[in-house]
N, C-alpha and C positions, 0 to 999 in steps of 0.2 A: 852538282849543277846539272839542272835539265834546258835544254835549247829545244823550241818549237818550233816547229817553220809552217807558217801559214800562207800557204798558196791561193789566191782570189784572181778567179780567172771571172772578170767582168766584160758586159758587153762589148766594152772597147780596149782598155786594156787589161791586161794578165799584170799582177803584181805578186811578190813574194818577199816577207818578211823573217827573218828569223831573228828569234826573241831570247835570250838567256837568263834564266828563272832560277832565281838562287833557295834553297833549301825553304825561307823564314816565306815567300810568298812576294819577292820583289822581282821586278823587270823590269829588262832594260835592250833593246834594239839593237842588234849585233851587225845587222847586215838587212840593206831592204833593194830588189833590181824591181823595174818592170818594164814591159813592152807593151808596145801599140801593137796589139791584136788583130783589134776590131773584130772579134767574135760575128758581133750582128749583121756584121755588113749584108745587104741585099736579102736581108729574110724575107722581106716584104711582106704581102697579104697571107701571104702562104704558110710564113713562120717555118721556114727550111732553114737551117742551118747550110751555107754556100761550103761547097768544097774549098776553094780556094783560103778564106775563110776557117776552116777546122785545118788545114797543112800549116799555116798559119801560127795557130794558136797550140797544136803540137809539139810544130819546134819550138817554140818558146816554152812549153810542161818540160822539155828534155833540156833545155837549155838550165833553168831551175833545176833539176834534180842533179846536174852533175855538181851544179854548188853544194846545194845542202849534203850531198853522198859523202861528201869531205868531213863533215861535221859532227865530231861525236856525240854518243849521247840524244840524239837528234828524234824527233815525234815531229810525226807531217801532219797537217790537218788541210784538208784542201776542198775549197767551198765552191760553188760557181752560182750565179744569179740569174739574173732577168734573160737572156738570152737565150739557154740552157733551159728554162724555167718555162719559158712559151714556146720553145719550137719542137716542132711536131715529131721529130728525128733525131729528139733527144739521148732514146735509149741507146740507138747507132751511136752517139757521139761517146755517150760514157760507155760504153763497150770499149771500144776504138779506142779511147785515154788509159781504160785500164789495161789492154793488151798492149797498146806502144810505146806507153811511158811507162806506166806501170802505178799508177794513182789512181786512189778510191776516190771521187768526185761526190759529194754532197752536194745537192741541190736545196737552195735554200730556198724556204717560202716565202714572197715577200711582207709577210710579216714579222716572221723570224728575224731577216734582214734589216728592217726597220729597228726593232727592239734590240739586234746587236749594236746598230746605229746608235741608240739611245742609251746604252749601256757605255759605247766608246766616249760620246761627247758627255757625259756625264761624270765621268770619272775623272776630268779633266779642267769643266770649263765649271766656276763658280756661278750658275745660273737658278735662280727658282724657278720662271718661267721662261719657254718658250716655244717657238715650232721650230723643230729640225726639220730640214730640206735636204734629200741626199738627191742628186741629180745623176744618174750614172747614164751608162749610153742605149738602154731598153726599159729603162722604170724608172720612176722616183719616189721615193719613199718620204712621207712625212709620219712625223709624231708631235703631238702638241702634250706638251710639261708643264703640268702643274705643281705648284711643290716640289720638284725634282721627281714627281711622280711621270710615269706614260700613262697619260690618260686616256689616247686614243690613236690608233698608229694605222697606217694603211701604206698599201705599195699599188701605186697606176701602173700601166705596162706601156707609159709614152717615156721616152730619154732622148740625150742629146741626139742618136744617131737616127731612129726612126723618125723624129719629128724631121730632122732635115730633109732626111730622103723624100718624108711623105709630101711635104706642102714646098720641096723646094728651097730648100732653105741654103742649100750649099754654095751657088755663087751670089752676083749680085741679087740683091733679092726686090723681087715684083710687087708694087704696093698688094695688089691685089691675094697673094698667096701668103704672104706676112698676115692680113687679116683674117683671110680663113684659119692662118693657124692660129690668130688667136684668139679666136669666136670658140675653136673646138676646144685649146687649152682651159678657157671660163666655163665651156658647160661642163670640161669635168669636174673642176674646181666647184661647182654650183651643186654638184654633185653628193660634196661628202658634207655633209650636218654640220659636224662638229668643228669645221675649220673657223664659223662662222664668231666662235669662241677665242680664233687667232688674230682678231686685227688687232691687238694692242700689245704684240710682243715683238720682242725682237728673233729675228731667223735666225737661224744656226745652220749653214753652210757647209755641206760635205759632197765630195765626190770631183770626180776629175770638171769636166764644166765648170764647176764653182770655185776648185783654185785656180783655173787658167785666167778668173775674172782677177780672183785675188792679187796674182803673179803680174798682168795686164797695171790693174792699179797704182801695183805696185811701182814696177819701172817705169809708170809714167809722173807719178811723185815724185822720186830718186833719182831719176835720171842725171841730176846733177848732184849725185850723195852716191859713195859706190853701195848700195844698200842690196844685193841680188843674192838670191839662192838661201835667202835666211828665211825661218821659220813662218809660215801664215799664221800659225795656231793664237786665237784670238783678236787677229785682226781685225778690225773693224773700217763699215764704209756707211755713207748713209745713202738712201735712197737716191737723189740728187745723181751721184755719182754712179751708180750702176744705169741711171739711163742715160748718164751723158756717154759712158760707156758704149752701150747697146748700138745706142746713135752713129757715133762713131764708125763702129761693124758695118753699122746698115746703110753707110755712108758708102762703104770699099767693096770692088769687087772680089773673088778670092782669091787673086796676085797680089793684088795690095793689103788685104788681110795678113798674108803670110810673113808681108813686110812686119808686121805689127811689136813691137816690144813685149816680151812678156808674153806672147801667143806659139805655140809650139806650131810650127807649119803643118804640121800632120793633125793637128786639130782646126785648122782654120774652118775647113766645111761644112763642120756641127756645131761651132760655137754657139751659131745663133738659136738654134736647135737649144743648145744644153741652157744658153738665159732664157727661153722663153717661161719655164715653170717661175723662174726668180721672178720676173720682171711681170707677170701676171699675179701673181700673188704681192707682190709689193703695192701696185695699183689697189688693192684692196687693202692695206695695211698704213694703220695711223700711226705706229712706231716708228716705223723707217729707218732704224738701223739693221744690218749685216753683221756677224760674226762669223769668220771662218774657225772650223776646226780640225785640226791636219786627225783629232779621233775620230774614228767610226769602227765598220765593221770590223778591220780583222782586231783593232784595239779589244771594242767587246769581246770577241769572240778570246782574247786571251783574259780579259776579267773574269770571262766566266770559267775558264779552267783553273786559275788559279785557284779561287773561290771553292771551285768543285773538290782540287787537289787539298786546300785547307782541310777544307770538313771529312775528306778520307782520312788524313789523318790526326783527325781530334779524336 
């Protein structure tokens, strides 16, 4: 029996999984923590990584390692994204992780990232076609599925946290700084060719943003069904409903956001940050259904060891 622990220290939050992988190439989820980091915070123009920020993200690598240290048998894989990925004080920071935790940091590329993405929802969710959307808190990653193929995968360097920070988005929100952000989120959308191939599928939903809408949805259906804390993976919502959503937000300021069901308080000031890709890309799509999938990165990133571990030893 081999146990992996796959550490993803994302713009917002540090998550760590560890997976136990039986001899024939099967797995199964042993143990998953994470924390709100918030890597990105305050990068700004500048794309520094903030002190505060890396002490932050630190204690929570050490917080993780003293789990897994317990854990026999045990192989670390540990990835970091978009935050890492743009800031200009990167190599200080993986210096730094590797002398005070003691972890190798792979920086992934956001297309790497994306096609782990396409890897994780794929092994999962019965779909021929569609666009995966990962929304995390400095990029978002789509891929558009053909066939269950990746036919065209790209990672932006906008997420939930810089869009808020930049256009304002954190408390009540100003008609007029809602529209710049999303004049700028359409021309990058306008941007990439091949999206234009996506209006007629349904999205595929990853990334923290996209469950908090999930979770949001959720408890507000339920609320009178104890239905909480159970699985997203597959859920489904239609269009309708993610802008009655949005509405909602863009109704509250961020005290009464916090109130929200199903909104974790410590994400209330990016929320609207993290739906702006959803809700811009839906406006152009004559599907209009949603599906979440709790797969993504670090799921791929363990299909593709198993796979690798297979073919070593055939």
């Amino acid at each position: 029996m081999e146990n992996l622990a796959i550490v993803d220290l994302g713009s917002n939050s540090a998550r760590m999984a560890i997976t136990e992988i039986t001899p024939d190439g099967r797995f199964r989820e042993i143990r998953r923590v994470k924390e709100n980091t918030r890597l990105s915070e305050g990068m700004g123009r500048e794309k520094m990584l903030q002190e505060n920020a890396i002490e932050r993200t630190i204690a929570a690598l050490k917080r993780f390692k003293k789990i897994y240290q317990e854990i026999p048998n045990i192989k670390v894989r540990a990835i970091t994204t978009a935050a890492v990925r743009q800031a200009r004080n990167r190599q200080e920071f993986l210096k730094r992780v590797q002398r005070e935790v003691g972890i190798h940091l792979q920086v992934l590329s956001g297309k790497k990232e994306a096609y782990y993405d396409y890897l994780g929802v794929i092994r999962t969710l019965r779909l021929n076609h569609c666009l995966i959307l990962d929304v995390g808190g400095a990029s978002c990653e789509l891929v558009l599925v053909q066939q269950r193929k990746a036919r065209n995968l790209i990672s932006i360097p906008v997420g939930a946290v810089n869009l808020s920070e930049q256009y304002r988005l954190n408390g009540y929100v100003r008609a007029a700084d809602l529209f710049r952000a999303q004049v700028a989120m359409n021309e990058r959308l306008t941007k990439i060719p091949w999206l234009r191939y996506a209006t007629r599928v349904p999205i595929v939903l990853l990334g923290g943003a996209n469950r908090t809408l999930a979770r949001m949805t959720q408890s507000y259906h339920h609320r009178h069904r104890h239905h909480r804390n159970g699985s997203i993976h597959g859920y489904q919502l239609s269009s309708r409903v993610v802008f009655a959503t949005y509405r909602e937000l863009l109704n509250r300021n961020l005290a009464q956001r916090k109130r929200m069901a199903g909104l974790e308080p410590e994400r209330a000031d990016i929320i609207i940050g993290g739906m702006l890709p959803l809700v811009t890309l839906l406006q152009r799509n004559s599907d209009g259904r949603v599906i979440f999938s709790e797969s993504g990165v670090r799921e791929g990133i363990i299909t593709e060891y198993v796979n690798q571990r297979k073919r070593h030893h055939e």
